[in-house]
C-alpha positions as a printed NumPy array, in Angstrom:
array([[ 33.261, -43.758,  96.114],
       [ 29.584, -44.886,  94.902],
       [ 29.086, -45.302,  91.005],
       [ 26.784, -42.071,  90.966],
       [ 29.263, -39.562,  92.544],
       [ 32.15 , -40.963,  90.306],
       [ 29.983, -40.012,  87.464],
       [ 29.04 , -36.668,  88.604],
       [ 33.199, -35.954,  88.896],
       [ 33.77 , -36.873,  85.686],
       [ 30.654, -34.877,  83.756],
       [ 32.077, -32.126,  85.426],
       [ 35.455, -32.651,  84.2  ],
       [ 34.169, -33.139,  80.966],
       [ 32.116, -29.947,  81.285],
       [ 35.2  , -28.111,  82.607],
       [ 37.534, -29.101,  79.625],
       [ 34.597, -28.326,  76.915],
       [ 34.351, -25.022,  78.632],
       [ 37.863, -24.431,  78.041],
       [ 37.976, -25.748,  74.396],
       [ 35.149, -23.182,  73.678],
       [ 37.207, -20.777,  75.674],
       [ 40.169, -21.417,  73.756],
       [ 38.185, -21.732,  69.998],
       [ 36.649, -17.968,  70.482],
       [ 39.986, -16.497,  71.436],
       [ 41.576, -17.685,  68.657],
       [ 38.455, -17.271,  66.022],
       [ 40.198, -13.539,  64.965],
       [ 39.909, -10.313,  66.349],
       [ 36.991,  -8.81 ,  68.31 ],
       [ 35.358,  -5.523,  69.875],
       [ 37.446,  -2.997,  68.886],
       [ 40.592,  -5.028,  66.779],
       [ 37.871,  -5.973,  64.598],
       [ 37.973,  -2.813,  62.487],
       [ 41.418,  -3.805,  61.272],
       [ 41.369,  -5.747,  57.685],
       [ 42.511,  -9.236,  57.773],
       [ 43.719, -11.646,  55.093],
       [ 43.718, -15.043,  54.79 ],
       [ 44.718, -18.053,  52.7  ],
       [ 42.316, -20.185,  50.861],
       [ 43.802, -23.105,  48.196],
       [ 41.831, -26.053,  46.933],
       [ 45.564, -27.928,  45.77 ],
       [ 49.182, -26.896,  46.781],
       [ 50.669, -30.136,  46.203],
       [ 53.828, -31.105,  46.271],
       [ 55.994, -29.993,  42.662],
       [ 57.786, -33.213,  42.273],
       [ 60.363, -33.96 ,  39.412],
       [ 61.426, -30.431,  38.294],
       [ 63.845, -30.694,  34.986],
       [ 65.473, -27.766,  33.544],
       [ 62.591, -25.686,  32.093],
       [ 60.12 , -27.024,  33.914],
       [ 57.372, -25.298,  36.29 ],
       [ 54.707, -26.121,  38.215],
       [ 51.434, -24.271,  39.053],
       [ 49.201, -23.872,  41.937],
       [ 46.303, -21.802,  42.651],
       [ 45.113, -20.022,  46.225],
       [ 42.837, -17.127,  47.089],
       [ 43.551, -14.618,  49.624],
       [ 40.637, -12.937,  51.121],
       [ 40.244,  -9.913,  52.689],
       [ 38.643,  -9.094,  55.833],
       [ 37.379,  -6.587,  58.297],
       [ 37.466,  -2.91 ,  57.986],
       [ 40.292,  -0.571,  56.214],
       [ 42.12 ,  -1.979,  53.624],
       [ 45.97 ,  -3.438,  53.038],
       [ 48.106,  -0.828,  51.666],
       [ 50.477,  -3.741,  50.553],
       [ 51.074,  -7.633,  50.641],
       [ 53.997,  -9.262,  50.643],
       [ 54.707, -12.991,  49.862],
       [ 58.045, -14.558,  51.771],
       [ 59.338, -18.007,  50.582],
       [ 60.754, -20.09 ,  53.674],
       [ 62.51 , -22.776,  54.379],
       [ 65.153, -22.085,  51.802],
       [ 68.262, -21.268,  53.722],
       [ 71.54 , -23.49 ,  52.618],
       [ 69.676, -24.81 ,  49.402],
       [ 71.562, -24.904,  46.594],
       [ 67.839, -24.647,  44.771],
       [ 67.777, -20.942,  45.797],
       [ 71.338, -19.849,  46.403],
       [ 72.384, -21.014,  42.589],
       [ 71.67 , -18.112,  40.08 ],
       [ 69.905, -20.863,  37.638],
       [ 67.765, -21.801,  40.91 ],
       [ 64.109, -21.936,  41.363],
       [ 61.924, -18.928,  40.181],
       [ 58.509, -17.806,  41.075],
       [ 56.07 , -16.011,  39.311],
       [ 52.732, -14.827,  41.531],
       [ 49.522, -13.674,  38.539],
       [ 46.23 , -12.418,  39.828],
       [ 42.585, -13.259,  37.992],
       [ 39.478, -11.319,  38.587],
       [ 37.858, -14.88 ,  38.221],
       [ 38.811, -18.283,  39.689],
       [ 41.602, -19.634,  37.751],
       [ 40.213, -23.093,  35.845],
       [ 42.613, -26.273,  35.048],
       [ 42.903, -27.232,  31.392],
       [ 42.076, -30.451,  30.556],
       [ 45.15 , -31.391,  28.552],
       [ 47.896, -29.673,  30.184],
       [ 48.643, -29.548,  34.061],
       [ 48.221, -25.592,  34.307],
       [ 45.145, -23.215,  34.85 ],
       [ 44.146, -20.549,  32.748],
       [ 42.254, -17.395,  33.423],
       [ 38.906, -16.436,  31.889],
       [ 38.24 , -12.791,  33.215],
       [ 40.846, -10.278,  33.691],
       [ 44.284, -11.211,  34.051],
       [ 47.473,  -9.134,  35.894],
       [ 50.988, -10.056,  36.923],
       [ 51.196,  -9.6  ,  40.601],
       [ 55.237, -10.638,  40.945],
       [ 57.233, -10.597,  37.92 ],
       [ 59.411, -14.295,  37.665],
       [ 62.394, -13.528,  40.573],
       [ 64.492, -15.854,  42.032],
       [ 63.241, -17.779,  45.034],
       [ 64.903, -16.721,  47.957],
       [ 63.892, -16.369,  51.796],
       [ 65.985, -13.429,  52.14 ],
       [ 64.036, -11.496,  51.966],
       [ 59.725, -10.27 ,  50.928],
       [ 58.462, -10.153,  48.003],
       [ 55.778,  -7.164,  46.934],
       [ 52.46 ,  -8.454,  45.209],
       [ 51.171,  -5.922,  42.806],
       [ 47.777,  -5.217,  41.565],
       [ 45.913,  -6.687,  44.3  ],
       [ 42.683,  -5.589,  45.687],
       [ 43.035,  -5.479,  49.384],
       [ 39.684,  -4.266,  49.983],
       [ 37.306,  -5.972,  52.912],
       [ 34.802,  -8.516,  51.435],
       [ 37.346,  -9.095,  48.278],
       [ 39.203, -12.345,  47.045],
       [ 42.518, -12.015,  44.869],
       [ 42.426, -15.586,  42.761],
       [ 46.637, -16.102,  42.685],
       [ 48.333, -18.629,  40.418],
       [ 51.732, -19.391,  41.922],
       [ 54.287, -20.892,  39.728],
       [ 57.361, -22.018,  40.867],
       [ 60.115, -22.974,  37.548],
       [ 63.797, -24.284,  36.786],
       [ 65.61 , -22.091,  34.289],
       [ 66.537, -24.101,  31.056],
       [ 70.152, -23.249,  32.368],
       [ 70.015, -24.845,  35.343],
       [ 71.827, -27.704,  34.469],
       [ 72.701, -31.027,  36.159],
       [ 74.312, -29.193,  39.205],
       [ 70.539, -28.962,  40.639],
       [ 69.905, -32.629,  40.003],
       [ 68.13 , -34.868,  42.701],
       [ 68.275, -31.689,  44.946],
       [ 65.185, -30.826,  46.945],
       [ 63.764, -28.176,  49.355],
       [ 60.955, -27.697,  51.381],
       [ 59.159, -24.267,  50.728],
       [ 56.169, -22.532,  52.656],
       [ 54.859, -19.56 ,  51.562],
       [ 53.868, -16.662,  53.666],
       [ 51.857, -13.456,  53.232],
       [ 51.476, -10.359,  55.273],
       [ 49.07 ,  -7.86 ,  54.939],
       [ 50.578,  -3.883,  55.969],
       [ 47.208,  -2.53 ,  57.027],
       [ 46.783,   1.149,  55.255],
       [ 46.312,   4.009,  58.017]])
């Protein structure tokens, strides 16, 4: 096969597969035509690190941003923890807790201590419950309004009572959240 006809072949190889990256990057960029009147939400977080070296009393903070968009607006979110099953961590009633706040500003790190404070308006979106994946969790005093961000501090904590039966354990934990559209 002459060198020119080879390279024909492959620029329209390489043509085909961009076509079909393209192809495959707008069907999964979100909803359109007429699915794009529904809200969507999604998760924004600058730092959710791993929380390393829990003792009893401890807790660790993280911050994320879930932003709203479309049309409508969420009637309610709910946060799941995963990943939990079989962990002592969650199954103990000393085990991890989470507590989920909500700032009508971005949440800023102090310089002295490893947790973020708020500087505008502050709520409690999930009261400090134990860290299970059985089952949802319901986030309060959200917006869930198109065009919005909720600024979230998760923290995650070990009861003072928790005791050396938790020692050296470890879980992995990812967090969803679903939006219930509002008809």
């Amino acid at each position: 096969m002459p060198l020119l006809r080879r390279l024909l072949a492959s620029a329209a190889v390489v043509g085909t597969a961009s076509a079909l990256c393209v192809c495959a990057a707008l069907a999964s960029a979100g909803p359109l035509g007429k699915n794009a009147r529904h809200p969507r939400l999604t998760l924004t977080h600058r730092a959710l690190a791993r929380a390393t070296a829990l003792a009893p009393g401890d807790r660790a903070q993280r911050t994320l941003e879930l932003r709203y968009w479309g049309r409508g607006r969420f009637s309610a979110v709910y946060m799941r923890a995963l990943g939990l099953s079989g962990s002592l961590l969650a199954t103990s009633p000393n085990g991890l807790r989470v507590t989920v706040e909500r700032c009508s500003r971005s949440w800023t790190k102090s310089r002295r201590t490893r947790t973020y404070g708020c500087r505008g308006r502050h709520w409690v979106a999930l009261e400090s419950v134990r860290l299970t994946s059985r089952k949802p969790f319901r986030l309060r005093h959200l917006t869930g309004r198109p065009g919005r961000t909720d600024h979230l501090r998760l923290t995650v904590s070990l009861p003072r009572q928790a005791g050396n039966a938790l020692q050296l354990r470890s879980a992995r934990i990812a967090y969803r959240f679903v939006g219930v559209a509002a008809r």
